[in-house]
N, C-alpha and C positions, 0 to 999 in steps of 0.2 A: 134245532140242529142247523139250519140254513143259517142260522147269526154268526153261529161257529164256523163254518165253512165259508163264512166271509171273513172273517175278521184273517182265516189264517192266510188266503187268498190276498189278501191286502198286505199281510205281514212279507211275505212271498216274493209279493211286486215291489214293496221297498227293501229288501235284502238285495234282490235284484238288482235295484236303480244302484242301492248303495256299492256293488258290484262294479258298476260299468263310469261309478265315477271315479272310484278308485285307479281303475286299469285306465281312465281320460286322466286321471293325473300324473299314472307314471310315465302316460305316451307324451305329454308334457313336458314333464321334467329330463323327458330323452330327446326332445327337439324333434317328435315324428306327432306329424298335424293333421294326416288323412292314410288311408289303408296303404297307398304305393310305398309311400314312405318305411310304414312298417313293415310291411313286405320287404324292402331294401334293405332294414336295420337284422329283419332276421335271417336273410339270405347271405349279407357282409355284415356282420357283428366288426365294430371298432377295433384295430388291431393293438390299441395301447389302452389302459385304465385313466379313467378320469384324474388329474392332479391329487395328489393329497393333498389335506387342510392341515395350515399349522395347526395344533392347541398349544397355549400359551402353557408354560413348565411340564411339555411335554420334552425339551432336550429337541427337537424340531429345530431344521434347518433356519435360519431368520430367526431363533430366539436367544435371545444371552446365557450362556452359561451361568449361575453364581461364581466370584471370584473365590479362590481356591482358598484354604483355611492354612495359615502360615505353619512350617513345618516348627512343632515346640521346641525338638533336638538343636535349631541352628540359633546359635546367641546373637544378642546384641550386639554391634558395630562397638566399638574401644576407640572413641573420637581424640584420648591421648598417642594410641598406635597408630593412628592414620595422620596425626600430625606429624612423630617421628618419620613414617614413612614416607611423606610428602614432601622431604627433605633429600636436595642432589649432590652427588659430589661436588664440589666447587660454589655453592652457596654460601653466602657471607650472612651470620647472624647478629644481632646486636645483646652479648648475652654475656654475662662474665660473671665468677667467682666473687659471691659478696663476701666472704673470710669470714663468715659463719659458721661458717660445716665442722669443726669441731677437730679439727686433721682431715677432714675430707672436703673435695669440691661441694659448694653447694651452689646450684646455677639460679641466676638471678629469674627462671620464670619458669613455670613448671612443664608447658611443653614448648618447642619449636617456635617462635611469631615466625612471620611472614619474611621471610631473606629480605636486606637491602642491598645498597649498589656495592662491592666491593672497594670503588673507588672514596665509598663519602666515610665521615668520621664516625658517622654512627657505627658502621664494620669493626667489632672486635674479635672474635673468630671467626674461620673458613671452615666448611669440610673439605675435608680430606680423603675421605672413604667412609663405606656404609656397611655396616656388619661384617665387617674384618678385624682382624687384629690391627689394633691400634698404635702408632709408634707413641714413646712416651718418653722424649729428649726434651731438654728444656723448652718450655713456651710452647709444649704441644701437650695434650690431653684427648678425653673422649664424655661422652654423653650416653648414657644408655638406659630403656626405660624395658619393665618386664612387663606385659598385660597381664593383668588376673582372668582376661577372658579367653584371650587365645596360649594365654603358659608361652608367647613369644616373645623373646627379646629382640629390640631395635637398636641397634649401637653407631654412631657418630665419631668419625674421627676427626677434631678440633686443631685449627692450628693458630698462636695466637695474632691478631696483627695490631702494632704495636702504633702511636700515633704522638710525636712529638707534644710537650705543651699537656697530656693526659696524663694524670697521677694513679698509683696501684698501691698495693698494703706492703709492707716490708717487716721484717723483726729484725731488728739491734742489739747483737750480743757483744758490747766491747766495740771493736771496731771492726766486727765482720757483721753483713746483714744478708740476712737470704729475704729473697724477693716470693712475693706471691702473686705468681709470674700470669697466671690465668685472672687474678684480680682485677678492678677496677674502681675508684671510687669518684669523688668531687673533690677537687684543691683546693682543700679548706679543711683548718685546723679542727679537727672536730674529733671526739673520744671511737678509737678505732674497734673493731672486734677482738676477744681476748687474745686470740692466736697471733698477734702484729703488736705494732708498738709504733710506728713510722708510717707515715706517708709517704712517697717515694716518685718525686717530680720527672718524668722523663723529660729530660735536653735536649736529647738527638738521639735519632736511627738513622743508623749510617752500615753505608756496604763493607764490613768488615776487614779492615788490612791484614797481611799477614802477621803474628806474632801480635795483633791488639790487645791494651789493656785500655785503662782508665786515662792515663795519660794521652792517650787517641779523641778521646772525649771535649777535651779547652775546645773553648770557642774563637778565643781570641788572645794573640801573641799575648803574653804574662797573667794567663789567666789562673788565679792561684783557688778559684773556688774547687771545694773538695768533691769527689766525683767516686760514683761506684757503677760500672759496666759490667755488664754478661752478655757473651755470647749467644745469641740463641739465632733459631731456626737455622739446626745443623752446624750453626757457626759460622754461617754467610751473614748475620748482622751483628751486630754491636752496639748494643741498647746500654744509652749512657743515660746515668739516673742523679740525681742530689737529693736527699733530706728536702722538703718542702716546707719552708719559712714563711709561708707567706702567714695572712689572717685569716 
């Protein structure tokens, strides 16, 4: 009986020790090193809470969110709509009717390039206005493209400008010819699209007189070469043309 009565005696005193190391660790862990100190910490207990600890994907101040999951509802950008829309009043394009279109324009690129200078030759139309109604007097036209993503149309009002020495398509019926006035080609004989028949040399652009025809057109005293003019833009110019002979 006295084995047992030691053994549990000893059990007792280490339950004990393991007691008093425990309560030395958390007097530790509280920064109090001798009784006064405790004394003090239970007399003024700290008036704020120790810092929180981040934990990482806990949403914790200092941790990154995940980047948000893109809304499925919103479509795809329409990089032909954002080109028409990129497009200002007063912009010069280099872009013209190749006389393919069957009776309708067909413009020589599918969206907008990049405006050039007004002033250089490469300028064949201007805008004019942007999603308005369009005028549509001779030597003036529009451009308009429908998104299949947004159901929005974009529309272009075109005004053409015209550059001495540049040739365009014409049809010859007898001796009247209508001009395809938005066109443009190379001065050079070459088999034209089915809706033309002619190449159609521009001579001169000139500030329109009043009462002007063809005969406004001569270049030079007794000039007898044969000459077809139109009016166009409003009928402030006078765009004189010839049959194009050259090779």
């Amino acid at each position: 009986m006295t084995g047992a009565s030691d053994g549990h005696s000893a059990a007792k005193v280490w339950g004990l020790l393991g007691a008093i190391a425990s309560v030395l660790s958390i007097l530790a862990w509280l920064g109090v090193s001798n009784p006064e100190e405790l004394k003090e910490l239970l007399d003024d207990p700290p008036s704020s809470p120790p810092p929180a600890v981040d934990i990482p994907g806990s949403g914790a101040a200092g941790v990154d969110d995940p980047e948000p999951e893109p809304d499925p509802s919103t479509p795809a950008p329409d990089p032909s709509e954002e080109a028409f829309q990129a497009v200002s009043v007063g912009d010069c394009l280099a872009v013209f009717d190749t006389g393919r279109g069957d009776g309708t324009i067909e413009w020589s690129a599918e969206v907008p390039p990049d405006p050039v200078s007004c002033a250089s030759k490469q300028a064949v139309v201007q805008v004019t206005g942007t999603n308005t109604d369009c005028p549509t007097s001779y030597g003036k036209s529009f451009w308009s493209y429908r998104s299949g993503v947004s159901d929005n149309t974009t529309r272009l009002c075109l005004s053409r400008i015209f550059h001495a020495d540049y040739c365009l398509l014409g049809r010859q019926s007898g001796d009247s010819i209508s001009l395809g006035v938005m066109t443009a080609v190379p001065c050079r004989r070459e088999p034209v699209p089915a809706a033309y028949n002619q190449i159609m040399h521009i001579t001169g652009v000139y500030r329109a007189p009043a009462g002007a025809t063809a005969d406004n057109c001569r270049r030079v005293a007794g000039d007898q070469t044969r000459y077809w003019s139109w009016l166009v833009d409003d009928g402030a110019i006078l765009l004189c043309t010839t049959i194009y002979q050259g090779s």
